[in-house]
VODOZA-280014 format. One record per residue: chain; x, z, y of N, C-alpha, C in turn. Coordinates in nm, 4 decimals, always signed. Example, Ala and Ser with C-alpha at 12.3 -4.5 7.8 and 13.67 -1.06 7.14 Angstrom:
2
   kette       n_px       n_pz       n_py      ca_px      ca_pz      ca_py       c_px       c_pz       c_py
       A    +1.3190    +0.7800    -0.5690    +1.2300    +0.7800    -0.4500    +1.3200    +0.7800    -0.3300
       A    +1.2850    +0.7080    -0.2250    +1.3670    +0.7140    -0.1060    +1.2900    +0.7870    +0.0030
This chain:
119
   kette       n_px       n_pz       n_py      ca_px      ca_pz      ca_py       c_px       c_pz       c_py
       A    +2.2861    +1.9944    +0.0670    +2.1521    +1.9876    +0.0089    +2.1554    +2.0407    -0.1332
       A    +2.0589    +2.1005    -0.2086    +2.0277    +2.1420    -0.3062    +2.0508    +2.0364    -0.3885
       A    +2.0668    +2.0483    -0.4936    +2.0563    +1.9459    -0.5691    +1.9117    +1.8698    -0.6207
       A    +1.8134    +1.9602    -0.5825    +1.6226    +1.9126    -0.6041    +1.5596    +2.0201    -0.4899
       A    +1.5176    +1.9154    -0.4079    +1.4097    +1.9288    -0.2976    +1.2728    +1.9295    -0.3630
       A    +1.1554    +2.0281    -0.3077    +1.0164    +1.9957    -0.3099    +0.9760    +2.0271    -0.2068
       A    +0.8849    +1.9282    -0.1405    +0.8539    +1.9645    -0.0094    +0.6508    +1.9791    -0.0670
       A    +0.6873    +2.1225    -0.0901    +0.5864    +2.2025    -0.1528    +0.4316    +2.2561    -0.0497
       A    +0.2902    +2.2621    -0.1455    +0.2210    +2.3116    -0.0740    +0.1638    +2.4081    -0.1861
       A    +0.2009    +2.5668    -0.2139    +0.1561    +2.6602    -0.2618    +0.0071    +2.6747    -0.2473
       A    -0.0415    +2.6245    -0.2277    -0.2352    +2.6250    -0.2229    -0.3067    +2.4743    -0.3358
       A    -0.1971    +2.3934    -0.3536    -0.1845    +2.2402    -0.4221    -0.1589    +2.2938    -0.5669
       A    -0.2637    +2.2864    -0.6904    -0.2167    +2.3001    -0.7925    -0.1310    +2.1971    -0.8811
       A    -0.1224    +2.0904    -0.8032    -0.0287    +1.9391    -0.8614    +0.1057    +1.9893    -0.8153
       A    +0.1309    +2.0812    -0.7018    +0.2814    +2.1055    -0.6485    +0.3219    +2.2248    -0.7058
       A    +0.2080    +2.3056    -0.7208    +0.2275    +2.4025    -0.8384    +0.2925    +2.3905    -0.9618
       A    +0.2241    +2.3062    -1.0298    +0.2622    +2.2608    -1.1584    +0.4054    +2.1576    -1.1450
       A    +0.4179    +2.0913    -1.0510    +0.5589    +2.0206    -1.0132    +0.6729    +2.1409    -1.0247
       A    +0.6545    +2.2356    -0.9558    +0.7466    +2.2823    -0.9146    +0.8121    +2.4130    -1.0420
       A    +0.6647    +2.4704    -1.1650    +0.7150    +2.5252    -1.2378    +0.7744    +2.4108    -1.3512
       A    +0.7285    +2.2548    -1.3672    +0.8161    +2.1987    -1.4287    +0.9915    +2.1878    -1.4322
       A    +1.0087    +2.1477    -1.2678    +1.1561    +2.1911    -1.2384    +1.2128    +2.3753    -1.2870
       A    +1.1366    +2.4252    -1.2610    +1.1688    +2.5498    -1.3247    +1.1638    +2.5968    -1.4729
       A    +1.0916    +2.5297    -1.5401    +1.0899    +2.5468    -1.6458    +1.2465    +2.4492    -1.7028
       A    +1.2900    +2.3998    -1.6506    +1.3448    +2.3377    -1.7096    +1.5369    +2.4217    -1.6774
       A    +1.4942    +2.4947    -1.6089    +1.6380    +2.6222    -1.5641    +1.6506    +2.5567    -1.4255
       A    +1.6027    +2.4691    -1.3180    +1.6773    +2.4672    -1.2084    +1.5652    +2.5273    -1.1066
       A    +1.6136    +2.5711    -1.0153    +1.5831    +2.6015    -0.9241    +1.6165    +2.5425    -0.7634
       A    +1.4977    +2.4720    -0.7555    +1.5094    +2.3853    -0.6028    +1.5092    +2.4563    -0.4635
       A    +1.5159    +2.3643    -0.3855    +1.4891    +2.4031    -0.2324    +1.3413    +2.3963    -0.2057
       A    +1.2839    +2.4506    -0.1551    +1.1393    +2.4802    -0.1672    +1.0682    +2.4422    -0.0337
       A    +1.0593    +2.3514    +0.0175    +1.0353    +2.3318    +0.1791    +0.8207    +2.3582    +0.1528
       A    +0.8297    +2.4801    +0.2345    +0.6696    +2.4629    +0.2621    +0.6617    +2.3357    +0.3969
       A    +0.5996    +2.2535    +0.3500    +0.6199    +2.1511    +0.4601    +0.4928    +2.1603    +0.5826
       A    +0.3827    +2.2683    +0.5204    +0.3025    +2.3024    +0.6395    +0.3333    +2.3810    +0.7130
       A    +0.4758    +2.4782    +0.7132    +0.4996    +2.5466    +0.7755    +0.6626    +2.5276    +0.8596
       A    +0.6654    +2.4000    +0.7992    +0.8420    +2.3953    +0.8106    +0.7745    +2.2086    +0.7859
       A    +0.7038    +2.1502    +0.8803    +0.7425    +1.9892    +0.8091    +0.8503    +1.8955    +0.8783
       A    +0.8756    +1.8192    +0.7838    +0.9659    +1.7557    +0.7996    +0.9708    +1.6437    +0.9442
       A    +1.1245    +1.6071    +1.0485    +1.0995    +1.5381    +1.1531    +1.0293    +1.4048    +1.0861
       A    +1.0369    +1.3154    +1.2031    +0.9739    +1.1625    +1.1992    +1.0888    +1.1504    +1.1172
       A    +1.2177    +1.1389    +1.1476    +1.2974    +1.0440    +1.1038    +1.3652    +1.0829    +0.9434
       A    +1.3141    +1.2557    +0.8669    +1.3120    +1.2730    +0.7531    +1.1551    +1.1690    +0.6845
       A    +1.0447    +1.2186    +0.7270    +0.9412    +1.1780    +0.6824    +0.9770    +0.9978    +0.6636
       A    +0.9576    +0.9298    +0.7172    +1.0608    +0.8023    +0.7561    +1.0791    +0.7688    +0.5903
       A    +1.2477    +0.8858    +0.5787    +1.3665    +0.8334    +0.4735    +1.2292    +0.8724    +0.3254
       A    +1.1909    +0.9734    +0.3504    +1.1570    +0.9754    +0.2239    +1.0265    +0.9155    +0.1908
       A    +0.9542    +0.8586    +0.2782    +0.8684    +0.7302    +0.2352    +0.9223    +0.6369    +0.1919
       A    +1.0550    +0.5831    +0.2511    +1.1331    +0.4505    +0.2491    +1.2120    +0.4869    +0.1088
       A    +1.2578    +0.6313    +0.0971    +1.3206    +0.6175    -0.0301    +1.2166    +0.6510    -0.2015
       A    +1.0817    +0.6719    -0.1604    +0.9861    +0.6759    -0.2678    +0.9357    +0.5528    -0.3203
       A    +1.0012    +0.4715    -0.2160    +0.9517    +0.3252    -0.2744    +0.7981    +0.2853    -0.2333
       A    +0.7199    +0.3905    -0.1974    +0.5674    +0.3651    -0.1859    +0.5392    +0.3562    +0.0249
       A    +0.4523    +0.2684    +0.0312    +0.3631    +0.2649    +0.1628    +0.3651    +0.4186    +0.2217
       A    +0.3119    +0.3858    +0.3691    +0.3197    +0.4839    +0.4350    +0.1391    +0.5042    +0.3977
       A    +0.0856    +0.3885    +0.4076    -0.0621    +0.4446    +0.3429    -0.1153    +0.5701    +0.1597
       A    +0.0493    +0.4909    +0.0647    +0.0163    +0.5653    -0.0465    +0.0765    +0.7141    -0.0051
       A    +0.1169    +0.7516    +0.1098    +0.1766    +0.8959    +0.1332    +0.0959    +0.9796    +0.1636
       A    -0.0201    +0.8978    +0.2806    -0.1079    +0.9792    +0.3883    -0.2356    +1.0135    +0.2588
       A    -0.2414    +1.1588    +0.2717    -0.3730    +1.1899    +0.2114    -0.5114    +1.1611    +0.2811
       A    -0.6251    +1.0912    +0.2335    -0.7275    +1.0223    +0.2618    -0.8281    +1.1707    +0.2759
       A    -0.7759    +1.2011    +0.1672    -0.8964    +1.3017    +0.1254    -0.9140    +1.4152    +0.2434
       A    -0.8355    +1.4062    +0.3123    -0.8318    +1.5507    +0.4238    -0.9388    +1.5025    +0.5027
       A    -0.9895    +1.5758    +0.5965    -1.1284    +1.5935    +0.7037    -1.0426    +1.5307    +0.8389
       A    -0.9178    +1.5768    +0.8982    -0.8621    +1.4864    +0.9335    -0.8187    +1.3708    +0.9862
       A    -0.8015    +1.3112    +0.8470    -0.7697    +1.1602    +0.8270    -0.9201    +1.0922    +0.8863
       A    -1.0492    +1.0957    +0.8799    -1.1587    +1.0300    +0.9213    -1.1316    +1.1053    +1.0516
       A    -1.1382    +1.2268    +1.0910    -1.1478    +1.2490    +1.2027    -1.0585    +1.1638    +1.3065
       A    -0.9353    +1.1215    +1.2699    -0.8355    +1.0784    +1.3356    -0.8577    +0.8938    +1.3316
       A    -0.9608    +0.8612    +1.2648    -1.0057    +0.6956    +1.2313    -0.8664    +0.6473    +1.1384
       A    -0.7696    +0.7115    +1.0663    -0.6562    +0.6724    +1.0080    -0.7095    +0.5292    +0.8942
       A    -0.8292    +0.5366    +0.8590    -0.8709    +0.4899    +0.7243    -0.8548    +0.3180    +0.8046
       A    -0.9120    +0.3322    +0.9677    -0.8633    +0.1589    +1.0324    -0.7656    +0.0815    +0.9894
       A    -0.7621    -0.0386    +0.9411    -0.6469    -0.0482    +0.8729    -0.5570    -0.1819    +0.9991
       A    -0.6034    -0.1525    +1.0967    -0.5265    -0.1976    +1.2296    -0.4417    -0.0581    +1.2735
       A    -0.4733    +0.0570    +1.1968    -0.3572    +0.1327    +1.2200    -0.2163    +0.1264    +1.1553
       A    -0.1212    +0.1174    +1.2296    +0.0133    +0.0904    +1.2013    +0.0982    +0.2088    +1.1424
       A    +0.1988    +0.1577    +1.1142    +0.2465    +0.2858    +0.9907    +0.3357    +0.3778    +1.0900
       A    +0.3659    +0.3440    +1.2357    +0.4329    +0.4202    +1.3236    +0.2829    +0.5453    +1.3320
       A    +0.1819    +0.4873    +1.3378    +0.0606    +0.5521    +1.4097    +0.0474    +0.6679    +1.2943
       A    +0.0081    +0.6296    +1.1938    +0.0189    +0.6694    +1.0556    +0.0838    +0.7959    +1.0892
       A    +0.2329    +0.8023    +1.0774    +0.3410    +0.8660    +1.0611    +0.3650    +0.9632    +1.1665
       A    +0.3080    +0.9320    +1.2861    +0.3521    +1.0118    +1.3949    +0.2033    +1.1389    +1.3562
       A    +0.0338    +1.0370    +1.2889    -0.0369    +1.1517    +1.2311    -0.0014    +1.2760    +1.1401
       A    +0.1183    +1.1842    +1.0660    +0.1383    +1.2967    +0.9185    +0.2199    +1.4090    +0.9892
       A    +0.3328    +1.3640    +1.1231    +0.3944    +1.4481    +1.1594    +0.2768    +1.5573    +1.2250
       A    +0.1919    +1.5122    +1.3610    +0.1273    +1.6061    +1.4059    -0.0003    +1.6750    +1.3217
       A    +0.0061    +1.6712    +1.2040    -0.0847    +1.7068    +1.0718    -0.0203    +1.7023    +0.9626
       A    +0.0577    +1.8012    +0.9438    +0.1340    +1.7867    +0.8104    +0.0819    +1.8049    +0.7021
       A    -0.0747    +1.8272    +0.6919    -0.2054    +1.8650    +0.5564    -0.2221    +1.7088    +0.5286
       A    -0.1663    +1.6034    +0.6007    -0.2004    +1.4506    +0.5467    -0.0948    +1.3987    +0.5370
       A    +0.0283    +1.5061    +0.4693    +0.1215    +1.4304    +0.3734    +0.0852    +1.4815    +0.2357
       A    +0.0818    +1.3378    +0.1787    +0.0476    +1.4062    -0.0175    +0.1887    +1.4621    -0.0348
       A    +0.1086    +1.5559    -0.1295    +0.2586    +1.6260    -0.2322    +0.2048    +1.6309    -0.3508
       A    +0.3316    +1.6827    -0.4441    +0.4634    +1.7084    -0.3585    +0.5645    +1.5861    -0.3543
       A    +0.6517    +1.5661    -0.2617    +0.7751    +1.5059    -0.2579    +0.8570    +1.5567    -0.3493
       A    +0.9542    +1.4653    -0.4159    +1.0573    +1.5529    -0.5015    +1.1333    +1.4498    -0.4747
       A    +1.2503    +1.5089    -0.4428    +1.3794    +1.4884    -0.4198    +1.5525    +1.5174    -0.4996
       A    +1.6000    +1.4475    -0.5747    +1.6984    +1.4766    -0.6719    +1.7851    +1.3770    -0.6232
       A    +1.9191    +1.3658    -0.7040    +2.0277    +1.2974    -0.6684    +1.9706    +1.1734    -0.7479
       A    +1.8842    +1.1444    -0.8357    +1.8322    +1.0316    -0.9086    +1.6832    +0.9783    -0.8530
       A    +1.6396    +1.0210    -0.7291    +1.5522    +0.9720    -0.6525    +1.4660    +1.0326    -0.6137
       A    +1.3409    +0.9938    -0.5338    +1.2579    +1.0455    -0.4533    +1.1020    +1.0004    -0.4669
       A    +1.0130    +1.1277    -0.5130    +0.9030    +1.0557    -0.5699    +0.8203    +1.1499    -0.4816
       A    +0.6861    +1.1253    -0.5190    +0.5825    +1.1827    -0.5037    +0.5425    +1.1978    -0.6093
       A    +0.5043    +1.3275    -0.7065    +0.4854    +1.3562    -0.7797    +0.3374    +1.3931    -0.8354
       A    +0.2638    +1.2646    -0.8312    +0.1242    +1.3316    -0.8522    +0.0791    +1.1934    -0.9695
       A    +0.0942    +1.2297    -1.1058    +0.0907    +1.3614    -1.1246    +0.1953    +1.4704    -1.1409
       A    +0.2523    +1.5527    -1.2069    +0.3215    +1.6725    -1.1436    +0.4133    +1.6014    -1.2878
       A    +0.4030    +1.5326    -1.3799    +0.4761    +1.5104    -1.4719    +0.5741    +1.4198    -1.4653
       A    +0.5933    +1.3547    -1.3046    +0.6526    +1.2278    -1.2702    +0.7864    +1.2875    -1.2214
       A    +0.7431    +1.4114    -1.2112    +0.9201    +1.4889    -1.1323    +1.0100    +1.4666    -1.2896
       A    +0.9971    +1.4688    -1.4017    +1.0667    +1.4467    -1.5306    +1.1726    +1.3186    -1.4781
       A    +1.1219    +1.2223    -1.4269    +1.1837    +1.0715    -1.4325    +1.3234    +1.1369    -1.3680
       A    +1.2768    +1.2118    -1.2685    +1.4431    +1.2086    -1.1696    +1.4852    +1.3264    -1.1969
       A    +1.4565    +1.4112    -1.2428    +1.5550    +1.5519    -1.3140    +1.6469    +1.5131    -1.4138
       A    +1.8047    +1.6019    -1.3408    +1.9065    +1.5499    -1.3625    +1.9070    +1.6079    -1.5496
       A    +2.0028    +1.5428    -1.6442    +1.9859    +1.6093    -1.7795    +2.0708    +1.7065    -1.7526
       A    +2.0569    +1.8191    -1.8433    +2.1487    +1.9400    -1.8421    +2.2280    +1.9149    -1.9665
């Protein structure tokens, strides 16, 4: 593995700005477009479990989607959830950032600082 993952959406100006922070800073990550490349159940899984946050603070609300799919029920379970984000990868928030010092969701885009390694 790279030493910094973003599981990036180039159309997202918050993953935008995430991702020239890591760059600005001289490193250069692994760049996962995750709408085109998303991650299995059992990655999506680790890096909810390792962001520390709900499977609800992951799933984006705001997508057309998420109502279409009734996700907002809150008798929906986080398997149900999760198996949505997999078959709709536009209702995982980004970006994910991933470093040897942890795993965030970076919104806002200034939160990737906490886990970038010092040079």
């Amino acid at each position: 593995m790279s030493k910094i993952r973003i599981y990036h959406n180039p159309r997202c100006g918050t993953s935008r700005n995430t991702l020239a922070l890591i760059r600005d800073r001289g490193m250069e990550p692994e760049v996962i477009e995750y709408l085109k490349t998303p991650p299995t159940q059992a990655e999506l899984v680790a890096l909810i479990a390792n962001s520390g946050l709900t499977v609800r603070e992951v799933i984006r609300s705001k997508e057309p989607i998420f109502v279409e799919l009734g996700l907002a029920d809150a008798a929906k379970t986080d398997d149900q959830l999760i198996d949505a984000m997999i078959a709709h990868p536009i209702l995982m928030n980004r970006p994910i950032v991933v470093t040897l010092i942890g795993t965030r969701l970076c919104r806002p885009a200034e939160i990737v600082l906490d886990i970038l390694p010092q040079q």
